[in-house]
RODO-2510 file (C-alpha; in nm, 4 decimals, decimal comma):
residues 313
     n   res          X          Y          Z
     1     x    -2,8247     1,2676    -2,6541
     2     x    -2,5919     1,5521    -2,5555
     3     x    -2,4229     1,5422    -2,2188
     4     x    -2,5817     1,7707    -2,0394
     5     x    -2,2898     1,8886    -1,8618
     6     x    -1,9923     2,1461    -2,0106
     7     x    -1,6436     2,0562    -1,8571
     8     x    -1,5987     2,2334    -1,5647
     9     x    -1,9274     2,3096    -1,4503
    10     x    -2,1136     2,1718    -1,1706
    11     x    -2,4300     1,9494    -1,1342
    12     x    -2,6068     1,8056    -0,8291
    13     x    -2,5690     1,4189    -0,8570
    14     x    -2,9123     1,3470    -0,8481
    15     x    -2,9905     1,5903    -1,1141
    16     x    -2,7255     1,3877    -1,3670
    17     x    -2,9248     1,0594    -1,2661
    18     x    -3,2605     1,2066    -1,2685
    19     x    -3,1856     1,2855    -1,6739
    20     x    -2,9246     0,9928    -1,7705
    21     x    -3,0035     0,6884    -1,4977
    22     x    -2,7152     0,5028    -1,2793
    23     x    -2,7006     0,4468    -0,9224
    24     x    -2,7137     0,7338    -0,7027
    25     x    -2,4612     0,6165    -0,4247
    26     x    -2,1990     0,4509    -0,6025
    27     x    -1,8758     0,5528    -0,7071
    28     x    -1,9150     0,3809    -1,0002
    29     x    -2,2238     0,4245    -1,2165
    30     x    -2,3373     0,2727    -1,5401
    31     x    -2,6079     0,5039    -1,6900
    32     x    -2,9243     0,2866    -1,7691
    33     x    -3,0894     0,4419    -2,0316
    34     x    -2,7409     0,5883    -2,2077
    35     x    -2,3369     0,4318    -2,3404
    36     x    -2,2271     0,6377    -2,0518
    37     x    -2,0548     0,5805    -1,7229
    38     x    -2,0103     0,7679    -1,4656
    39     x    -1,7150     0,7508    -1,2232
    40     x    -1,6913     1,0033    -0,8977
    41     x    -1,4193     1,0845    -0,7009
    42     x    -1,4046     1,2225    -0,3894
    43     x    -1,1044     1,3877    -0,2498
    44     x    -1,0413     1,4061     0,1482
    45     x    -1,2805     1,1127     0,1432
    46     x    -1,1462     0,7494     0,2679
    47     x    -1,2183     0,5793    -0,0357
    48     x    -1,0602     0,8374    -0,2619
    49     x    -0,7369     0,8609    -0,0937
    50     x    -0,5630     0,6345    -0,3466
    51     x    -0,7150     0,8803    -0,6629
    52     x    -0,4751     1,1273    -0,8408
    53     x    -0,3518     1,2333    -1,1395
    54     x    -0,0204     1,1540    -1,1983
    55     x     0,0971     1,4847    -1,3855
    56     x     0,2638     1,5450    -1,7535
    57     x     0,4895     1,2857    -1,7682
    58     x     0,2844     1,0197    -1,6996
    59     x    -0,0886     1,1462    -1,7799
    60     x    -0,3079     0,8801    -1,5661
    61     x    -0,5819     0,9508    -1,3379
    62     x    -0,5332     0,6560    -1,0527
    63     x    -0,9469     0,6160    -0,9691
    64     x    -1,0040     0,3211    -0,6793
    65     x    -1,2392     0,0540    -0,8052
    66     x    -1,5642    -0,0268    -0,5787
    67     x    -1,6530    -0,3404    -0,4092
    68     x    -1,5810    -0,6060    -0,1268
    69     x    -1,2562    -0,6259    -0,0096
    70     x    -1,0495    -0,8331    -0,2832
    71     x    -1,3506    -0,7805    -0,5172
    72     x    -1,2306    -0,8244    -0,9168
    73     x    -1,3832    -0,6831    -1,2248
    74     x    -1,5527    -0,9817    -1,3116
    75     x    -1,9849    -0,8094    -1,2678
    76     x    -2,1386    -0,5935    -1,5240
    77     x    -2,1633    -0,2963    -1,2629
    78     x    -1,9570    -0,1271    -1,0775
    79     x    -1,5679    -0,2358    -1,1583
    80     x    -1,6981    -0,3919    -1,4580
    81     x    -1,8633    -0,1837    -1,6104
    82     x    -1,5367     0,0481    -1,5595
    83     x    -1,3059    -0,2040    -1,6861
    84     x    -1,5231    -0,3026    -2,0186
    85     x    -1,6474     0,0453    -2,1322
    86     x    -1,4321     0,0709    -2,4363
    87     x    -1,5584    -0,2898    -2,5378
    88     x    -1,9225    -0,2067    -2,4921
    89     x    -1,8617     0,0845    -2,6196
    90     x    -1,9708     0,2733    -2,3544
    91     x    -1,8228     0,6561    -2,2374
    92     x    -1,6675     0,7141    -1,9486
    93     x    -1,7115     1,0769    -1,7495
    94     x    -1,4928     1,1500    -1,4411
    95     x    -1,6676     1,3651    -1,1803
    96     x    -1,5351     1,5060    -0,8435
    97     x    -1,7321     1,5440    -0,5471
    98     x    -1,7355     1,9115    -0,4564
    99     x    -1,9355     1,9399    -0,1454
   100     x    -2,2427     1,9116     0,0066
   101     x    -2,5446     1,7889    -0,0894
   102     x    -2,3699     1,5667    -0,3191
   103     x    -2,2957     1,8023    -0,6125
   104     x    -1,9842     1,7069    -0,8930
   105     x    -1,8046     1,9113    -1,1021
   106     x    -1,8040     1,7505    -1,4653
   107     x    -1,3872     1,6735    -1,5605
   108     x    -1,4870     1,5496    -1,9103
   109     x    -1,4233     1,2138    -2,1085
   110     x    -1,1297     0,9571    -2,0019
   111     x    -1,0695     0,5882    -2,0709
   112     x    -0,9008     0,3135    -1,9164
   113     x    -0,5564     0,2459    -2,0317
   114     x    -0,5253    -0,0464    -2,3310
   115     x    -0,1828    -0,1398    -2,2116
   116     x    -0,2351    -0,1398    -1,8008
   117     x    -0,5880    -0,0948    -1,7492
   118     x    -0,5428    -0,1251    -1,3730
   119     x    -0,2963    -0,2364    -1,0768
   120     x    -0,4163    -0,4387    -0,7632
   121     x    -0,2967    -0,2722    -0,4506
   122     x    -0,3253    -0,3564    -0,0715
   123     x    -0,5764    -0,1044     0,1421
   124     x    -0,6169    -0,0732     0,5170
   125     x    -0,8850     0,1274     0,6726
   126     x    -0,7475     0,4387     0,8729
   127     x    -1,0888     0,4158     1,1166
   128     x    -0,9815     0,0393     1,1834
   129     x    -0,6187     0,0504     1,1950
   130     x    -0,5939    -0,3630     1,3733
   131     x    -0,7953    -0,5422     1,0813
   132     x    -0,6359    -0,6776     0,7753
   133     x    -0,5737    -0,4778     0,4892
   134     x    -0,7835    -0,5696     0,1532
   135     x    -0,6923    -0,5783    -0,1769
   136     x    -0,8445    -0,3374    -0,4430
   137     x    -0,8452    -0,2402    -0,7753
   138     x    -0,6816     0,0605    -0,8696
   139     x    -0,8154     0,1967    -1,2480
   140     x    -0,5747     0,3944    -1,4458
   141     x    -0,7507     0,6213    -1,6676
   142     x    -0,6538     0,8093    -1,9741
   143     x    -0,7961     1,1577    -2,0364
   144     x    -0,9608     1,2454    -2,3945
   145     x    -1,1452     1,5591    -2,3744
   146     x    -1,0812     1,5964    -2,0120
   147     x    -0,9475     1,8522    -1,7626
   148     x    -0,6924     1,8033    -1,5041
   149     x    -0,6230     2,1203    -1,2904
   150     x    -0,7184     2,0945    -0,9358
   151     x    -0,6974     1,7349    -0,9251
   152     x    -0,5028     1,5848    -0,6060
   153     x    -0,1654     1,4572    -0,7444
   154     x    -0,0247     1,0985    -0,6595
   155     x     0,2951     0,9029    -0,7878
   156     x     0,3492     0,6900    -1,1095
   157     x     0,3233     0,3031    -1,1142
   158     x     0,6637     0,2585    -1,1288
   159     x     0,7940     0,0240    -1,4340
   160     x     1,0959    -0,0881    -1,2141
   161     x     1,1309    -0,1659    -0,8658
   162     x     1,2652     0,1947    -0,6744
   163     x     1,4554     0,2102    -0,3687
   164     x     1,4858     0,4919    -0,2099
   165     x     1,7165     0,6068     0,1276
   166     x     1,5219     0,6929     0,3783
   167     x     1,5627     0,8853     0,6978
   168     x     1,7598     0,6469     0,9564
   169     x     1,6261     0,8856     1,2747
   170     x     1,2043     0,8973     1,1335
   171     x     0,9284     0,7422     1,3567
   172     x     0,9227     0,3763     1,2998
   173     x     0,6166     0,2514     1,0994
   174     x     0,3999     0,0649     1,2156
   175     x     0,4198    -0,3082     1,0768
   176     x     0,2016    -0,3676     0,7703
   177     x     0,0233    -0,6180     0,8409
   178     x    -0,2825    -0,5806     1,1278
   179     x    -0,5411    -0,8528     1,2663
   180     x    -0,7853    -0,7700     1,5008
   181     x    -0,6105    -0,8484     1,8240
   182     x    -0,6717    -0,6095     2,1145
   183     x    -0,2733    -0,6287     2,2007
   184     x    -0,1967    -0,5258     1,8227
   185     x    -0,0702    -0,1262     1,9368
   186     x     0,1303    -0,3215     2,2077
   187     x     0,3655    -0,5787     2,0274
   188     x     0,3798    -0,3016     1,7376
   189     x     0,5035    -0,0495     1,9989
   190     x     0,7550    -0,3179     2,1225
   191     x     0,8865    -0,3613     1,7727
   192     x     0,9385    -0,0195     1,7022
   193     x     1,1243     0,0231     2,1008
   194     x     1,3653    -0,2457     1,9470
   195     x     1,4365    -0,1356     1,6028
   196     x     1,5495     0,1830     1,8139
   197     x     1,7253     0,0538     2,0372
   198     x     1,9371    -0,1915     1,7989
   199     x     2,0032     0,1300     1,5518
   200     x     2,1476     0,2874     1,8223
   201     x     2,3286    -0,0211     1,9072
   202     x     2,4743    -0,0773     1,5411
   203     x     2,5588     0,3130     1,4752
   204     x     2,7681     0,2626     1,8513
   205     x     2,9795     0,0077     1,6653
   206     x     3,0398     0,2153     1,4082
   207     x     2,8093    -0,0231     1,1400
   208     x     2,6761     0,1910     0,8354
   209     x     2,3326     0,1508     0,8644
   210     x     2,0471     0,2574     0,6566
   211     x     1,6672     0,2620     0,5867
   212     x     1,4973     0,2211     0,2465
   213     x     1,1762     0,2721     0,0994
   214     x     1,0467     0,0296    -0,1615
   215     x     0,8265     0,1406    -0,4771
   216     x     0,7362    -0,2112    -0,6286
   217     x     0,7885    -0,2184    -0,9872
   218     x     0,4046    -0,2609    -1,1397
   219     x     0,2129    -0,1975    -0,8355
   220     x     0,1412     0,1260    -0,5976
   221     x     0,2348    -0,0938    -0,3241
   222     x     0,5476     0,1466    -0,1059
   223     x     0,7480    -0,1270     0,1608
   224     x     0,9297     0,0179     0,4380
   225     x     1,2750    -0,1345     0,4895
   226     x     1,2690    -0,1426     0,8924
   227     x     1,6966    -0,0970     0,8400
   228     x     1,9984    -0,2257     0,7108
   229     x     2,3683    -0,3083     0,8502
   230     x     2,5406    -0,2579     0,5321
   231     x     2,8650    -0,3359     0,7240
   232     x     2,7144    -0,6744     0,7544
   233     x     2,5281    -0,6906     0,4549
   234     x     2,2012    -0,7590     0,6785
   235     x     1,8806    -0,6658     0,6198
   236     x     1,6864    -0,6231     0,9756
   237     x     1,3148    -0,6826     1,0490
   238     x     1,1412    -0,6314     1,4186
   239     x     0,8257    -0,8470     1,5495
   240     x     0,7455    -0,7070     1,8869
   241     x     0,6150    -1,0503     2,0093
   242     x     0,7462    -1,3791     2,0080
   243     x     0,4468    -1,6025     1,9462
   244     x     0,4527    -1,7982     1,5851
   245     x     0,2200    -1,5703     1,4033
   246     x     0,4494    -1,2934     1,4505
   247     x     0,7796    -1,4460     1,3994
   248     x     0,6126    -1,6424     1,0914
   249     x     0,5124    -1,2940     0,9734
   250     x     0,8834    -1,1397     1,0025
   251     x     1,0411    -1,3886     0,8706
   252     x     0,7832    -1,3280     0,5351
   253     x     0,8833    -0,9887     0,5748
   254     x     1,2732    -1,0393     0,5392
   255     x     1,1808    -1,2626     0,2411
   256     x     0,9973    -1,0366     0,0766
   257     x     1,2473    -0,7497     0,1371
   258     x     1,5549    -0,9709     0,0299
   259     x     1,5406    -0,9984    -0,3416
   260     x     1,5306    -0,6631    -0,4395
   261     x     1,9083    -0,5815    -0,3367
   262     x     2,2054    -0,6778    -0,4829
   263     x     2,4527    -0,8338    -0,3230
   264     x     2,1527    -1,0377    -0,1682
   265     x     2,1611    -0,9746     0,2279
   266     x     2,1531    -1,2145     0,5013
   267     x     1,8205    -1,1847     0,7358
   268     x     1,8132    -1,0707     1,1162
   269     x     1,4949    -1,0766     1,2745
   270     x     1,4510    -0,8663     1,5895
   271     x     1,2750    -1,0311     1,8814
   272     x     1,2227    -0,9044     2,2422
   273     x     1,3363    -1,2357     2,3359
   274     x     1,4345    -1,6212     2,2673
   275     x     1,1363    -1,7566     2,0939
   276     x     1,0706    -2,1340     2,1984
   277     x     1,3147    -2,4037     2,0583
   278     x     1,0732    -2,5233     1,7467
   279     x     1,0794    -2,1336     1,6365
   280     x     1,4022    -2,1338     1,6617
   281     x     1,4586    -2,4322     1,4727
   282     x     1,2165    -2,2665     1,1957
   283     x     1,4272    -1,9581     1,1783
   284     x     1,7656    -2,1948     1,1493
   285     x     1,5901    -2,3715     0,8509
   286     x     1,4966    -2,0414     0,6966
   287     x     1,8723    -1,9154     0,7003
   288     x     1,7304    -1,6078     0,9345
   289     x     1,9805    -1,4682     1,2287
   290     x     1,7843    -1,4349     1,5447
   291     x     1,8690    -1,0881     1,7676
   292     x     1,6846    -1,0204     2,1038
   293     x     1,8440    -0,7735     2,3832
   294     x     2,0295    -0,9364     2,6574
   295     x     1,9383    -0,7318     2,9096
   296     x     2,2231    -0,5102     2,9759
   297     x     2,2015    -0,2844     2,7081
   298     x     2,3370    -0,5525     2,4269
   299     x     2,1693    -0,8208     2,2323
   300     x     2,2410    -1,1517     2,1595
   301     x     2,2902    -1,3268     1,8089
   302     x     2,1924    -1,6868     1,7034
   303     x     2,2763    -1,7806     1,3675
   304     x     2,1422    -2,0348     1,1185
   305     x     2,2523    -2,3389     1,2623
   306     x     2,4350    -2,2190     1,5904
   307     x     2,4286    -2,4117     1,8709
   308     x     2,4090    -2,1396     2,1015
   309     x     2,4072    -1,7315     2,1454
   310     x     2,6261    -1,4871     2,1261
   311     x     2,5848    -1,2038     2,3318
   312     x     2,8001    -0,8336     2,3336
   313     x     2,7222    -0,5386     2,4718
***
């Protein structure tokens, strides 16, 4: 049958299911009496925040797959039925959400790329900032006969890793990575009170220090470099507590940060004080400098393999 929408106009959800089938609250819906299926994005809306067209150069629609947290393509409905249209020969219609009672405005025929259908990216939810982020599917669609003005824009996946110079005196972020812990906003603040304090420290000595921003090469995935003494070819990560899940998680952090510069750097992690011998130890065997604040406005080093600290003001 003929879609019953032109491009461009508008159509009350309901209406478009009442004539072609699907699932009514979904953001992904496979028509059930038609080869079509529909996908609806919502701008402004949490679960749409990752959807945008990338512009000329590029020409992809990013459009956030449906699911349970980590959730693949692997059932016939929602993601699946996205990922698999062109094999079942099924066509795909991109709608926005346009305001209340739940009506779309039609943006025409797309398809899901041949060469890199889709990139898995990490999500956290803005309403519950202390729980872990999840994993999702991000679709990257094509357009046919399709319009594209008025869409919300969002960057390229990038084919090669980017780093970028950031600004040294921003806001701090907030770490990445969250669990559910009631005295989450408290080590994060603590981290973020030290990576202040030892800027300030470094750029007293007369270091060159920087920030960076990381665009991962085949992902959507941005990782904030917390800084870097490029005097000491150091790369510098912060955990605002010194408890094992938090200095296991910096010292990820560094590694993960590490092999995308050239000369490699060594790893500092910041710590508001001396963890416990064992972490120590772990920290030694992991070739990562230890720096906490001494208490008089310096900090104090330990070194892979040092015996003791070194402390300056």
């Amino acid at each position: 049958m003929t879609f019953p929408v032109a491009l461009g106009a508008t159509i009350a959800r309901s209406d478009l299911h009442d004539l072609l089938g699907g699932r009514l609250r979904t953001r992904i819906s496979p028509s059930s009496v038609t080869d079509n299926v529909f996908a609806f994005t919502s701008p402004g809306r949490p679960d749409s925040r990752l959807d945008g067209w990338t512009g000329q150069d590029d020409q992809h629609f990013h459009f956030t797959g449906e699911g349970r947290p980590g959730a693949d393509h692997s059932d016939g409905r929602g993601n699946g039925a996205l990922a698999g249209h062109v094999a079942a020969g099924r066509t795909l219609h991109l709608l926005r959400r346009t305001g209340p009672g739940e009506t779309a405005r039609y943006l025409g025929t797309w398809e899901v790329d041949a060469d890199l259908p889709w990139v898995r990216t990490d999500l956290h939810n803005p309403a519950r900032p202390h729980e872990p982020s999840i994993s999702v599917l991000v679709f990257r669609l094509r357009p046919l006969n399709a319009m594209t003005d008025g869409l919300p824009t969002t960057a390229a996946v990038p084919v090669r890793t980017v780093v970028a110079e950031a600004d040294l005196y921003a806001p701090f972020r907030p770490h990445s990575t969250h669990t559910p812990r009631t005295d989450t906003n408290t080590i994060e603040a603590a981290a973020q009170r030290l990576l202040r304090d030892y800027r300030d420290h470094l750029c007293n000595l007369g270091d060159d220090v920087r920030r960076y921003q990381l665009s991962l090469a085949g992902t959507l995935d941005q990782v904030p470099v917390d800084l870097m003494d490029r005097s000491r070819n150091e790369v510098v990560a912060a955990s605002g507590s010194v408890a094992r899940f938090w200095v296991l998680t910096g010292i990820g952090e560094l590694n993960d940060i590490r092999r995308h510069f050239n000369p490699t750097p060594g790893l500092l992690l910041l710590l508001p004080s001396l963890p416990r011998p064992d972490l120590v130890d772990l920290c030694s065997a992991a070739h990562v400098t230890i720096v906490y604040p001494e208490g008089h406005g310096g900090f104090c080093r330990i070194p892979p393999r040092s015996a003791a600290p070194a402390c300056s003001t």
